[in-house]
C-alpha positions in Angstrom: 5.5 -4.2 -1.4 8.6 -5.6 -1.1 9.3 -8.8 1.1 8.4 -11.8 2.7 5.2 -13.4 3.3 5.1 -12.6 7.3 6.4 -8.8 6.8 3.9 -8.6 4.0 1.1 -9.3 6.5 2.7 -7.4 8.9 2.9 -3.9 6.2 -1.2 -4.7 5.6 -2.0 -5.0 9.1 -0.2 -1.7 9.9 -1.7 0.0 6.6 -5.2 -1.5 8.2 -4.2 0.5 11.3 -3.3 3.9 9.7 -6.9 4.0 7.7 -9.6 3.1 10.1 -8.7 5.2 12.7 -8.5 8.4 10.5 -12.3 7.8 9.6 -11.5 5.6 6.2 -14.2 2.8 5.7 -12.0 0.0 4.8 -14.4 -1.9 2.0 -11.8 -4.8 0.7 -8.2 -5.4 0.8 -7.4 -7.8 -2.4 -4.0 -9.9 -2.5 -2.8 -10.1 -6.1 -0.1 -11.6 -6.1 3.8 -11.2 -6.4 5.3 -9.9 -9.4 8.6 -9.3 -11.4 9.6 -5.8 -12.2 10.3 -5.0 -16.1 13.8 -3.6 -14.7 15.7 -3.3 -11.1 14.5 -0.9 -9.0 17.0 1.8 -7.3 17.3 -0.9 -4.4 18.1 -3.3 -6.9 15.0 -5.3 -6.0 13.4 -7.7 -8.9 9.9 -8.3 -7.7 7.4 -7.3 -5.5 3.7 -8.1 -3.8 1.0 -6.1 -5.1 -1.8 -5.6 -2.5 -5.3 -3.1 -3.3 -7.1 -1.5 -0.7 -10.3 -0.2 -1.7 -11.6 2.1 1.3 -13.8 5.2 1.3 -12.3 8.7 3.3 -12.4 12.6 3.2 -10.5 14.0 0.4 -8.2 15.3 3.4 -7.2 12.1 4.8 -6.3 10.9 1.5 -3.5 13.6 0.8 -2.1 13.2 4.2 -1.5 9.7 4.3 -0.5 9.7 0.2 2.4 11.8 1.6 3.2 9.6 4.5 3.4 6.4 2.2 5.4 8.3 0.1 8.1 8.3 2.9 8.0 4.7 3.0 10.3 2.7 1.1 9.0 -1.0 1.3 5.7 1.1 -0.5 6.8 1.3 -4.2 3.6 2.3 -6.1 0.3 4.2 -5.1 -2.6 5.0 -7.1 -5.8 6.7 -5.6 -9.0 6.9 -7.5 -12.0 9.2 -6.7 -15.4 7.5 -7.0 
């Protein structure tokens, strides 16, 4: 995620917000840290937060809001794992 500390906690409170009530079991949500991109994105932006949110949810759930966070520019990567 892209941005400042206050709109980062912001973007995680409002990711928070979409999963729980949709049925996901939010388990952890794990602040890595900020990192530099290899290159420049398309918005010409050179670093970003990384934030994990391990939660548990139908497999339904899980393609609806992978295509909503798709549509959401300040989300630039999103990787979901099946357990």
């Amino acid at each position: 995620m892209q941005g400042r500390g206050e709109s980062i906690d912001d973007k995680v409170s409002s990711i928070t917000k979409e999963l729980e009530p949709n049925g996901a079991t939010l388990e952890q949500i794990e602040r890595i840290a900020r990192k530099k991109f290899a290159h420049e994105n398309y918005m010409k932006q050179k670093h970003s937060y990384y934030v994990q949110f391990h939660f548990e949810s139908e497999p339904e759930f899980i393609n609806s809001i992978r295509s909503k966070f798709k549509l959401d520019d300040q989300i630039m990567l999103q990787h979901y794992r099946r357990l």
